[in-house]
ROKEKOL-996519 format. One line per field, with one value per residue: chain; x, y, z of N, C-alpha, C in turn; residue in one letter; residue number from 1. Coordinates in nm, 2 decimals, decimal comma, padded with zeros to 4 digits. Last residue first. Layout:
// residues N
unit = A / ...
n_X = X / ...
n_Y = Y / ...
n_Z = Z / ...
ca_X = X / ...
ca_Y = Y / ...
ca_Z = Z / ...
c_X = X / ...
c_Y = Y / ...
c_Z = Z / ...
code = A / ...
pos = NUM / ...
***
This chain:
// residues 86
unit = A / A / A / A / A / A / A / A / A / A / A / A / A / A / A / A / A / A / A / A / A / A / A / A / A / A / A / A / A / A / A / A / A / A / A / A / A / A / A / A / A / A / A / A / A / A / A / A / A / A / A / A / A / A / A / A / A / A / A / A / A / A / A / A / A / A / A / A / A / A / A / A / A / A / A / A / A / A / A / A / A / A / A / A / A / A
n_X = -03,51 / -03,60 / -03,86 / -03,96 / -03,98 / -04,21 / -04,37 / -04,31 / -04,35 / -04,47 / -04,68 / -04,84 / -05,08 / -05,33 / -05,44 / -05,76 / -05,88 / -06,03 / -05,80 / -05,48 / -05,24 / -04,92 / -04,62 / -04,27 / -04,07 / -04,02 / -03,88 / -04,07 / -04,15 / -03,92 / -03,95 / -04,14 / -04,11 / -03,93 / -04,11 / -04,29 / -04,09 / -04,08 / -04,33 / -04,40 / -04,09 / -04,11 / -04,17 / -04,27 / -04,51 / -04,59 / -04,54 / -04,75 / -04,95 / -04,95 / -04,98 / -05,11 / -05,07 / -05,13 / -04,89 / -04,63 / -04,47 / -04,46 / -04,24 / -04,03 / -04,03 / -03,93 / -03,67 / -03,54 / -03,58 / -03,43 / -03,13 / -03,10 / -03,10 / -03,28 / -03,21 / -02,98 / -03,08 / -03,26 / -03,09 / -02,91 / -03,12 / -03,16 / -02,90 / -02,89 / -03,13 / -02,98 / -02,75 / -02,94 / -03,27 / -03,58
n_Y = 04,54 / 04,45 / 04,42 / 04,73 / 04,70 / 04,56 / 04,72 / 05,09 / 05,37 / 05,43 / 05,20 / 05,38 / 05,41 / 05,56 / 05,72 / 05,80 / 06,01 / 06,06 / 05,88 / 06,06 / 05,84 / 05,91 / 05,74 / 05,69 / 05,81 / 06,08 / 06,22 / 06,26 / 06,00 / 05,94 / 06,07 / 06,00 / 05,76 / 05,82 / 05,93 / 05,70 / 05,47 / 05,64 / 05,62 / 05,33 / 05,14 / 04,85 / 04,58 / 04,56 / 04,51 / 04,80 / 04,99 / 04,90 / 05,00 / 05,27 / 05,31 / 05,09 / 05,00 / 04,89 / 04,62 / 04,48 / 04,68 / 04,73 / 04,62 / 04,70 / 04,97 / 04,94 / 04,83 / 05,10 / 05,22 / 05,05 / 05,07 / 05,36 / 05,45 / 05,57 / 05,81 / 05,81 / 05,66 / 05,87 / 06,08 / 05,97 / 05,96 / 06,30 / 06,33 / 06,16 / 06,33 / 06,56 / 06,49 / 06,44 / 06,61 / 06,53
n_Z = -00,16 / -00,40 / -00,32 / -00,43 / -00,67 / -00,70 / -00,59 / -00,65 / -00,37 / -00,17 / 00,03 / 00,31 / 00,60 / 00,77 / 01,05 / 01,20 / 01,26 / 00,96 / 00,78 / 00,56 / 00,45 / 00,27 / 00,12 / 00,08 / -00,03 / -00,03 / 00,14 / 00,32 / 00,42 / 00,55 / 00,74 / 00,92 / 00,99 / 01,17 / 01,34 / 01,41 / 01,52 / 01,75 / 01,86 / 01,90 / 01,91 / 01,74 / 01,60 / 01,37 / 01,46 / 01,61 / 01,45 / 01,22 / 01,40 / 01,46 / 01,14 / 00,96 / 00,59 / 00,25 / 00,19 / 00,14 / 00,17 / 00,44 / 00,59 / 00,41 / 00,50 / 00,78 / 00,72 / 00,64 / 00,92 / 01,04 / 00,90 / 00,67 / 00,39 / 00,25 / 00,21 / 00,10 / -00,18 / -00,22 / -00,27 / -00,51 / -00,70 / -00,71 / -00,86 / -01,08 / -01,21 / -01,25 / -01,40 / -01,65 / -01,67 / -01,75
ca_X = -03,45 / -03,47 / -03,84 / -03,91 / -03,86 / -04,10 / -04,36 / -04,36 / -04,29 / -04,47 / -04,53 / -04,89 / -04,92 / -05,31 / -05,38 / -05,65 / -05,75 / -06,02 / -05,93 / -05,54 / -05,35 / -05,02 / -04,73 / -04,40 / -04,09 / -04,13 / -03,84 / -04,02 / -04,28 / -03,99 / -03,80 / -04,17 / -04,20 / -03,86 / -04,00 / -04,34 / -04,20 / -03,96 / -04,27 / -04,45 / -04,22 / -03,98 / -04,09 / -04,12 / -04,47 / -04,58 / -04,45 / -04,63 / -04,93 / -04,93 / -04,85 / -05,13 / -05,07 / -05,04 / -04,98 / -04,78 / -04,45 / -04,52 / -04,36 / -04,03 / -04,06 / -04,07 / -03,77 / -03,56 / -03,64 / -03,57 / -03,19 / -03,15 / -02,97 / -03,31 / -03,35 / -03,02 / -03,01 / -03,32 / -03,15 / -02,86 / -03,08 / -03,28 / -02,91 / -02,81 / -03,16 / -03,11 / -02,75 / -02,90 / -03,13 / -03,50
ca_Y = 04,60 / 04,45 / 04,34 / 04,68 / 04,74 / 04,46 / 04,65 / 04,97 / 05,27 / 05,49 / 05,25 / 05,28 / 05,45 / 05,47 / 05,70 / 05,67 / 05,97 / 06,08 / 05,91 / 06,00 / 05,90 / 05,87 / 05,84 / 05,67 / 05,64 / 06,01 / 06,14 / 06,37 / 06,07 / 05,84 / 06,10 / 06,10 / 05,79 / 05,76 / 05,99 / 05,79 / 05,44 / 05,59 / 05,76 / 05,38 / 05,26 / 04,98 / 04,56 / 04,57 / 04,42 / 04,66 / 04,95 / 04,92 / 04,83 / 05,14 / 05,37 / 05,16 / 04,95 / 04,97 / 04,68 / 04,35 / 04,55 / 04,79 / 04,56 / 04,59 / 04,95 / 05,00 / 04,71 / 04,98 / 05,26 / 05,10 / 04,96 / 05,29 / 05,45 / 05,42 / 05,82 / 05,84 / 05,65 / 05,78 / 06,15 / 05,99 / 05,86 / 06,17 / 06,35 / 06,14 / 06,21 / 06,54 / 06,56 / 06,34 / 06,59 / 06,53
ca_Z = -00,05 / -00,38 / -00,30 / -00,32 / -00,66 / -00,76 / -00,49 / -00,69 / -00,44 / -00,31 / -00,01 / 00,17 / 00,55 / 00,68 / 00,93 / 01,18 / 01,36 / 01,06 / 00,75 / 00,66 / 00,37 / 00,45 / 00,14 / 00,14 / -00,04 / -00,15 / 00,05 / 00,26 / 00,37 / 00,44 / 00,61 / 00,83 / 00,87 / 01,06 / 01,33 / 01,33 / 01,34 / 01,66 / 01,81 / 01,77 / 01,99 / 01,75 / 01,76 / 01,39 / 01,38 / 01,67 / 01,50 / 01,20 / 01,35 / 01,55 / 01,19 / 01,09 / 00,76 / 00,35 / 00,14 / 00,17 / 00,05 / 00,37 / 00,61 / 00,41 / 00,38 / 00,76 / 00,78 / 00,53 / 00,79 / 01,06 / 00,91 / 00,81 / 00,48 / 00,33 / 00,33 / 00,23 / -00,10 / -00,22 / -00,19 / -00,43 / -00,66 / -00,70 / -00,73 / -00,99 / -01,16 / -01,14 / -01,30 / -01,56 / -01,73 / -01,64
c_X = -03,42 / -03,44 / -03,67 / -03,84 / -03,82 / -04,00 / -04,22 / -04,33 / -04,32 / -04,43 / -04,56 / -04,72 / -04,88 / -05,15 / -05,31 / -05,56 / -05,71 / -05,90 / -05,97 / -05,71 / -05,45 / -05,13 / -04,84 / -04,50 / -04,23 / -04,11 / -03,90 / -03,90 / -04,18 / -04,09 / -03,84 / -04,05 / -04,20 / -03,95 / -03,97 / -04,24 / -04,24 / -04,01 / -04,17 / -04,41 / -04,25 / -04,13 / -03,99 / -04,05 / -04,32 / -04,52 / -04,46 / -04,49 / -04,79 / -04,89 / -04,85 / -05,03 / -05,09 / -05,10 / -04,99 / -04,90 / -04,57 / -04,53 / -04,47 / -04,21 / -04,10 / -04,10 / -03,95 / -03,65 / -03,66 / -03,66 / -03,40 / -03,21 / -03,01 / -03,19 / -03,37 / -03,11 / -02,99 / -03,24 / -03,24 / -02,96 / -03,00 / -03,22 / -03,08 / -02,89 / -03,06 / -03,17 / -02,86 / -02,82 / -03,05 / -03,35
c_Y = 04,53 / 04,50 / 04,35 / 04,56 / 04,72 / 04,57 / 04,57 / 04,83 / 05,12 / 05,47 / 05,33 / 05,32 / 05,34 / 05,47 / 05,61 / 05,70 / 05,92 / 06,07 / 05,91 / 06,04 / 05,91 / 05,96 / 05,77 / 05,77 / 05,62 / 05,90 / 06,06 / 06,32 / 06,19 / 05,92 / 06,01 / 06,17 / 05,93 / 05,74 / 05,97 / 05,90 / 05,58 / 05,61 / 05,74 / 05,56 / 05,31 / 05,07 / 04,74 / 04,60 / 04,43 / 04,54 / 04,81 / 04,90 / 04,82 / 05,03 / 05,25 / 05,22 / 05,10 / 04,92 / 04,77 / 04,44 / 04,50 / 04,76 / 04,60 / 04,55 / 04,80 / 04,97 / 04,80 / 04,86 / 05,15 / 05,11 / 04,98 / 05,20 / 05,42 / 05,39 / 05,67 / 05,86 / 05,68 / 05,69 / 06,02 / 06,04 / 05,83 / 06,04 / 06,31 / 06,25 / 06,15 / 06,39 / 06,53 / 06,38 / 06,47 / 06,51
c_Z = 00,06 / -00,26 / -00,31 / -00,25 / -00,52 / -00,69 / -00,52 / -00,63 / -00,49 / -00,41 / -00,13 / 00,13 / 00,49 / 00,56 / 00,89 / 01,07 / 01,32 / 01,17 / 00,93 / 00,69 / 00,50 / 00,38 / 00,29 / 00,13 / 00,01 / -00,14 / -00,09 / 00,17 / 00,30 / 00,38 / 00,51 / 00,75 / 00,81 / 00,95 / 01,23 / 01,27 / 01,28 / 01,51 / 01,73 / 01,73 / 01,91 / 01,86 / 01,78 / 01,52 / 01,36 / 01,59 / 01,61 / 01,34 / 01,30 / 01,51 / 01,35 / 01,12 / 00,83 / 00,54 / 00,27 / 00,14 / 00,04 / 00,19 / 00,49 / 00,44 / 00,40 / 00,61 / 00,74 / 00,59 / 00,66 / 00,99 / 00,96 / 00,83 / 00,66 / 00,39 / 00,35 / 00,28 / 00,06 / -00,13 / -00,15 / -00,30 / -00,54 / -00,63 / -00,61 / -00,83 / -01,07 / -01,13 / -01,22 / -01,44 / -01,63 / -01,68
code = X / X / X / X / X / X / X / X / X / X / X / X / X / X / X / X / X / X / X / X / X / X / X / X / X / X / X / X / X / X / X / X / X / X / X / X / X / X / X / X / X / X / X / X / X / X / X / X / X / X / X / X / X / X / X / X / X / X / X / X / X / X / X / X / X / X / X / X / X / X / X / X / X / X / X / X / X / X / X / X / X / X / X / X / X / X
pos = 86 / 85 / 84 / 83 / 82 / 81 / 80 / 79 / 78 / 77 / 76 / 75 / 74 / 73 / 72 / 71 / 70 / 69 / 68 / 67 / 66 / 65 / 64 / 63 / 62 / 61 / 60 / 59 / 58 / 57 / 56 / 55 / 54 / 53 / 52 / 51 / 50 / 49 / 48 / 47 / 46 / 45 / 44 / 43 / 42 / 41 / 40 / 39 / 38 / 37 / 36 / 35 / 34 / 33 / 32 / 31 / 30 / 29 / 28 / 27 / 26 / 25 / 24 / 23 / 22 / 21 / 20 / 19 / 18 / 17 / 16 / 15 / 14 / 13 / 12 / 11 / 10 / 9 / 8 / 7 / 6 / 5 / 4 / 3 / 2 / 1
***
C-alpha cells in the first residue's frame, strides 16, 4: 500500500467517526457485538437513526452485520485496544 493510500484510508476513517452517534455506536460495540434495537436503546437514539449511521459505519469498514434470519447482529471491525482511543 503506497502511502498516498494509506493517507487517504486515514482520512476516510476520519469522516466516518466525525459523529458524536457514530463514535457512541462504536463505544457500545467495544463489549462485543449487539442488536441494532439494543443498540439504540443503550444510546437513547430511534433505532432508524442507529440504522442510518450503521450503515457509514458498515461502508467504512468500522463495522460489519452478520445477519441470522430477522435478527442482525452488529460486531466492531475494529481491534478493541484501538477502540478504546475513541
Amino acid at each position: 500500500m503506497s502511502e498516498r493510500s494509506i493517507f487517504e484510508v486515514q482520512v476516510e476513517l476520519c469522516q466516518c467517526m466525525a459523529n458524536a452517534v457514530r463514535a457512541e455506536i462504536v463505544r457500545v460495540l467495544r463489549d462485543g457485538p449487539q442488536r441494532v434495537g439494543d443498540i439504540a436503546r443503550i444510546i437513547g437514539q430511534p433505532q432508524t437513526t442507529v440504522s442510518r449511521h450503521l450503515g457509514v459505519l458498515r461502508n467504512g469498514g468500522v463495522v460489519t452485520a452478520q445477519r441470522r434470519g430477522r435478527m442482525c447482529s452488529i460486531r466492531s471491525a475494529i481491534r478493541r485496544s484501538s477502540i478504546s482511543a475513541i
